[in-house]
C-alpha positions as CSV (number, residue, x, y, z in Angstrom):
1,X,-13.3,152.8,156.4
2,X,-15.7,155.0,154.0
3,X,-18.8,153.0,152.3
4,X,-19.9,154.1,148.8
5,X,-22.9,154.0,147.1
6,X,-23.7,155.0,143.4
7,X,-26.6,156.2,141.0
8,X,-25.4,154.9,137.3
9,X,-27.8,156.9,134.7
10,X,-28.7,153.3,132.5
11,X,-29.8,153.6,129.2
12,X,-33.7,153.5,130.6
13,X,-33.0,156.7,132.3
14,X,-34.4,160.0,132.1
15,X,-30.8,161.7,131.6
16,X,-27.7,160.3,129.7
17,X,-25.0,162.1,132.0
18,X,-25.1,164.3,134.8
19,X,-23.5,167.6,136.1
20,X,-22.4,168.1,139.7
21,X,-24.7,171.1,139.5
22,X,-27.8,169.5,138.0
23,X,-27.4,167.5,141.5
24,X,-27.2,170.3,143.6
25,X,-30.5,171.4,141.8
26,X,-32.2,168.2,142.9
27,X,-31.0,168.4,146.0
28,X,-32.5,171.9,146.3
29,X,-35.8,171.0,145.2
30,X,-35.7,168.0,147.9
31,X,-35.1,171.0,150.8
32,X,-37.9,173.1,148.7
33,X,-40.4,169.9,148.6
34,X,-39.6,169.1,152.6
35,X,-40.3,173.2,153.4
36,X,-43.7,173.0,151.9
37,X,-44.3,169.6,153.3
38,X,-42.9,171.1,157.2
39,X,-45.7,173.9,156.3
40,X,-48.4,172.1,155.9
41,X,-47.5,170.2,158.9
42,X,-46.9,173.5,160.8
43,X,-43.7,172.4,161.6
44,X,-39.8,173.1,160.7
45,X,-39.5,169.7,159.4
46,X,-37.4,171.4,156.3
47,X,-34.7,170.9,159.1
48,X,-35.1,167.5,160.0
49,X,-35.5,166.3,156.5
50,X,-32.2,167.9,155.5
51,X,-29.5,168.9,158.3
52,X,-27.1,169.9,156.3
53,X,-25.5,172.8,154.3
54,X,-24.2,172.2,150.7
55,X,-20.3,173.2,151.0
56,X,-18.2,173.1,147.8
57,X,-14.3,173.1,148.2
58,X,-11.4,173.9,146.2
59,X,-10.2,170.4,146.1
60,X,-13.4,169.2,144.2
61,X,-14.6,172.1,141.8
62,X,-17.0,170.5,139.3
63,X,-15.9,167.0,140.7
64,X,-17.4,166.6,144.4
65,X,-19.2,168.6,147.1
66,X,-20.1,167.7,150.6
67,X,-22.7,168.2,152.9
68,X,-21.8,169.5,156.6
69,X,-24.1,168.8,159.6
70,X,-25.4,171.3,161.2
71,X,-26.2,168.8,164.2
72,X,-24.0,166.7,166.3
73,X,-26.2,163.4,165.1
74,X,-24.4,164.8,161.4
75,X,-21.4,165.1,159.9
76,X,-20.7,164.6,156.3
77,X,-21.7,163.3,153.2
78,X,-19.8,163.3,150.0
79,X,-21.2,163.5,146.7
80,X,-19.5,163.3,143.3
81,X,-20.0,162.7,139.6
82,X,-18.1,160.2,137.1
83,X,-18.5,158.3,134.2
84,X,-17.1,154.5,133.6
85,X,-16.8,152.8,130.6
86,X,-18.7,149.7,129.8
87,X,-18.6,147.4,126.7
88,X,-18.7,150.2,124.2
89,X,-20.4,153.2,125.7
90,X,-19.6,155.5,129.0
91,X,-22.3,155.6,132.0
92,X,-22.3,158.2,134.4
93,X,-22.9,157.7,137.7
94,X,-23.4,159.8,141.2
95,X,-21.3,158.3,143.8
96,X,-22.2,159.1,147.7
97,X,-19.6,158.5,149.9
98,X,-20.1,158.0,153.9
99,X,-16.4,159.0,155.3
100,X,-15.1,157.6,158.4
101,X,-16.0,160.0,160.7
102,X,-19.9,159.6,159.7
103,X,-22.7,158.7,162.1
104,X,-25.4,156.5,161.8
105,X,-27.7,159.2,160.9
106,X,-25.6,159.9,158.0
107,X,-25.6,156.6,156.6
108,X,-29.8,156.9,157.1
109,X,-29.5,160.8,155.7
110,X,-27.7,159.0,152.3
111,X,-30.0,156.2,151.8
112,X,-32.6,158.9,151.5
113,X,-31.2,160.9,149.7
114,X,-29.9,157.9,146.9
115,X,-33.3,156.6,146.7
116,X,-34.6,160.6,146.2
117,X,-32.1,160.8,143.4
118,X,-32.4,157.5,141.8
119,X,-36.0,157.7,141.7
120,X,-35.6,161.0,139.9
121,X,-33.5,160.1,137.9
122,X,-34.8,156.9,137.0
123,X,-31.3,155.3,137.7
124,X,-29.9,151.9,138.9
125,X,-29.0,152.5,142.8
126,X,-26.6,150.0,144.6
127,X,-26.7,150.5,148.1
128,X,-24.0,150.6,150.9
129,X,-24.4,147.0,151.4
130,X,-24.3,146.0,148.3
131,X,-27.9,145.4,146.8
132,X,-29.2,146.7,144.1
133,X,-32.4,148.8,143.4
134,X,-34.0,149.6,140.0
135,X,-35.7,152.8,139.3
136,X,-36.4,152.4,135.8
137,X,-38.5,150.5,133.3
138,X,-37.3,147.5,132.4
């Protein structure tokens, strides 16, 4: 069974709404901040840090994309945009969705990568299992 987690923008946040490519842009500056941090390390840890590749289908233009492993220990992760409405006004939100083919390491790979983009974002991030984590100033 597929396990969701989600990023809702709050009124505290830095953004209002989101674009499925103003997440691929942070998503690219998390591989450009792990490639600099692998080079000072003198190591490939851009690799490590982020086994994936960015693959956008048909299915999901402008709604979801997906990241493919590029290692057994990976498989995918899916990443989409929405807004819900609450009492009056519209959040967005990133949802990251763990499929049912997805690994452990996937499900670590995710948590990362929510907390990267939550803290960015200054967001409210609830968790696979549930919990909740704040981001912004309350």
């Amino acid at each position: 069974m597929s396990t969701h987690a989600y990023i809702k923008l709050v009124p505290a946040s830095k953004k209002k709404t989101i674009t499925l490519e103003e997440v691929k842009e942070l998503l690219y500056s998390y591989q450009e901040m792990t490639k600099k941090t692998g080079e000072q390390l003198g190591w490939g840890y851009e690799n490590a840090a982020f086994p994936y590749q960015i693959v956008e289908s048909a299915d999901g233009k402008g709604q979801w994309f997906y990241l493919q492993g590029t290692s057994n220990r990976y498989q995918t992760i899916i990443i989409g945009v929405g807004q819900e409405q609450n009492e009056n006004e519209e959040t967005s939100f990133i949802q990251v969705t763990l499929p049912n083919g997805a690994t452990h390491g996937d499900k670590g790979k995710a948590n990362e990568f929510c907390k990267f983009l939550a803290k960015k974002l200054e967001g409210e991030l609830h968790l696979f299992n549930g919990r909740v984590m704040y981001y912004y100033k309350r």
